[in-house]
C-alpha positions as CSV (number, residue, x, y, z in Angstrom):
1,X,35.1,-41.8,-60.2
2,X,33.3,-39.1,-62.6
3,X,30.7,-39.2,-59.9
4,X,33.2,-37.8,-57.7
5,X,34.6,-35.1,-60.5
6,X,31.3,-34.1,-61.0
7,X,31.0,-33.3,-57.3
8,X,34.3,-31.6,-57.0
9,X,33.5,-29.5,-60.5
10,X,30.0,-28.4,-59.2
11,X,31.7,-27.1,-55.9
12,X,34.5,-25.7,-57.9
13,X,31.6,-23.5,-59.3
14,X,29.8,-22.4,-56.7
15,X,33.1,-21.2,-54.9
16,X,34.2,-19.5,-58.0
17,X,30.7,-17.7,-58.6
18,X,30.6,-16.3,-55.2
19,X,27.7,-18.2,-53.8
20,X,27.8,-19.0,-50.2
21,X,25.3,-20.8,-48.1
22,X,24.7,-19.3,-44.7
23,X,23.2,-21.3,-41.6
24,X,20.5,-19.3,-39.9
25,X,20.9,-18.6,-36.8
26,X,18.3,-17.4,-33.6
27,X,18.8,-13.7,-33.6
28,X,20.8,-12.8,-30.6
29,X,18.5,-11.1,-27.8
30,X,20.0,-7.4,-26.7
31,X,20.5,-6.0,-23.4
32,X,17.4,-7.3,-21.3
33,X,15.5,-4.7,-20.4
34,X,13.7,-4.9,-16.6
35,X,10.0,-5.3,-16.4
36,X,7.7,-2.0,-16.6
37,X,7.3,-0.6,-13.1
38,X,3.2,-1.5,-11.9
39,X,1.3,1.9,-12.3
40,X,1.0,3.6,-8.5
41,X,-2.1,3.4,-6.7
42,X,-4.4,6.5,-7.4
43,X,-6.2,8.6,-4.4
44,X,-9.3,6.9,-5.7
45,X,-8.2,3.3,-5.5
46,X,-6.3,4.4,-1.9
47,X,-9.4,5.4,-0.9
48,X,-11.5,2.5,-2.0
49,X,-8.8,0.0,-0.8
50,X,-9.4,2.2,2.8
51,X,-13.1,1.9,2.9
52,X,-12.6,-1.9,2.2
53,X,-10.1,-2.3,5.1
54,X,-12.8,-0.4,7.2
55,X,-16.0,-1.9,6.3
56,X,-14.1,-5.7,6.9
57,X,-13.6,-4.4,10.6
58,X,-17.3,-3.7,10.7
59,X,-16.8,0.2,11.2
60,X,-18.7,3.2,9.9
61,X,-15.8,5.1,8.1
62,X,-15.4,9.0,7.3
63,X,-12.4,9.8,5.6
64,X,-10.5,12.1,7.4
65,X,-7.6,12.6,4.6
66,X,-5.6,10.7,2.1
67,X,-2.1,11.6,0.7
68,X,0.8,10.2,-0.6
69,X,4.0,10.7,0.9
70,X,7.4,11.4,-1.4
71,X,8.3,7.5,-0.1
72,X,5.9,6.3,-2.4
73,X,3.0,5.5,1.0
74,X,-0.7,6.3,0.7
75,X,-1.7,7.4,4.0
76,X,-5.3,7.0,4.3
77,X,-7.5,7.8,7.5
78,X,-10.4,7.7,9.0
79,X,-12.8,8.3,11.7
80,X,-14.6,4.6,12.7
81,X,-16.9,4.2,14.7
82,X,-18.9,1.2,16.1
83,X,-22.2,1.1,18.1
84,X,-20.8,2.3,21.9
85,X,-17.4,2.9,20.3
86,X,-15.4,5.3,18.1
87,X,-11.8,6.3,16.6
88,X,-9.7,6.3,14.0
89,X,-8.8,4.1,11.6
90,X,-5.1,5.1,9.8
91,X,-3.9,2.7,7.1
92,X,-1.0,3.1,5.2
93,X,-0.2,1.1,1.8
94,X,2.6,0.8,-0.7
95,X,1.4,2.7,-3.8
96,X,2.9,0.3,-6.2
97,X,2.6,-3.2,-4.7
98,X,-0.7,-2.0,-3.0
99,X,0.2,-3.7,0.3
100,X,-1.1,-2.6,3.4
101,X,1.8,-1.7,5.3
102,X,0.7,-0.4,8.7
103,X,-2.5,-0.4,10.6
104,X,-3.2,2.4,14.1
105,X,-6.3,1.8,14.8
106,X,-7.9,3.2,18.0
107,X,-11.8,2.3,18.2
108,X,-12.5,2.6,22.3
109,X,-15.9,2.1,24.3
110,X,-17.4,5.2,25.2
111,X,-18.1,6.2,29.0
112,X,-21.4,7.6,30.1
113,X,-21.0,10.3,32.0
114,X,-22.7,9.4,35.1
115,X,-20.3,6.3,35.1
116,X,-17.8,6.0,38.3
117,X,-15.4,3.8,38.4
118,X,-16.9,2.7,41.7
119,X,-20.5,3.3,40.5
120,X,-21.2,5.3,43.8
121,X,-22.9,9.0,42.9
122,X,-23.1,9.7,46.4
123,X,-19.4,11.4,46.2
124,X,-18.9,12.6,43.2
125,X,-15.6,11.2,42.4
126,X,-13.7,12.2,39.2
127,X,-16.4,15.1,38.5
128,X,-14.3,18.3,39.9
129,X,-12.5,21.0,38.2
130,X,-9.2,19.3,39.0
131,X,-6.4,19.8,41.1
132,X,-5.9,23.5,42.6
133,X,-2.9,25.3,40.9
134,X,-1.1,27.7,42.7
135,X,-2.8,29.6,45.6
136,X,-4.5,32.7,45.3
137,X,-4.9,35.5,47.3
138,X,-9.0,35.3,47.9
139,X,-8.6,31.7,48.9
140,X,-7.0,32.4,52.3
């Protein structure tokens, strides 16, 4: 029993004295915060990404023009060309996820001149000045 007066004495103390023991506890996390927005795409990286996009269609690229709109869209384009063919190349790509959004691209065969559809010179089809519009007075 003076084992157990001892302990109720020694914890008669410590409450008197003022001492407390405290549990520590994880500290509580605040409001979470979202994740930083990526950095938007520069005209330089629009440009390169462009020239990339080009090149892996196996066109000769000029740029044309490259601008952002206010929706956040690089709008990147091009002249391509191809041997016998030529066009454009317009790309567009979201300036924060970098996706390639849209692709026009119109790279067509070119005609020779002295091409018919028929391949027959001898009647010049498709080489005239066009329809006649309105009549005038010195064709009568």
């Amino acid at each position: 029993m003076s084992g157990m007066r001892i302990a109720l004495l020694v914890g008669g103390l410590l409450l008197a004295s003022g001492c407390v023991v405290h549990s520590r506890s994880e500290p509580r996390p605040g409001p979470s915060r979202p994740p930083p927005r990526p950095s938007s795409m520069s005209y330089k990286e629009a440009v390169d990404r462009g020239f990339g996009e080009c090149r892996s269609r196996r066109y000769d690229c000029r740029l044309k023009e490259a601008h952002r709109t206010g929706r956040d869209i690089w709008k990147v384009k091009f002249d391509a060309s191809a041997p016998g063919a030529r066009g454009h190349l317009h790309l567009e790509y979201d300036a924060f996820s970098r996706n390639l959004l849209r692709v026009d691209e119109k790279v067509k065969a070119r005609r020779d001149r002295d091409d018919d559809w028929d391949d027959d010179d001898h009647h010049h089809h498709g080489r005239g000045k066009g329809k006649k519009k309105g009549h005038a007075h010195r064709d009568d």
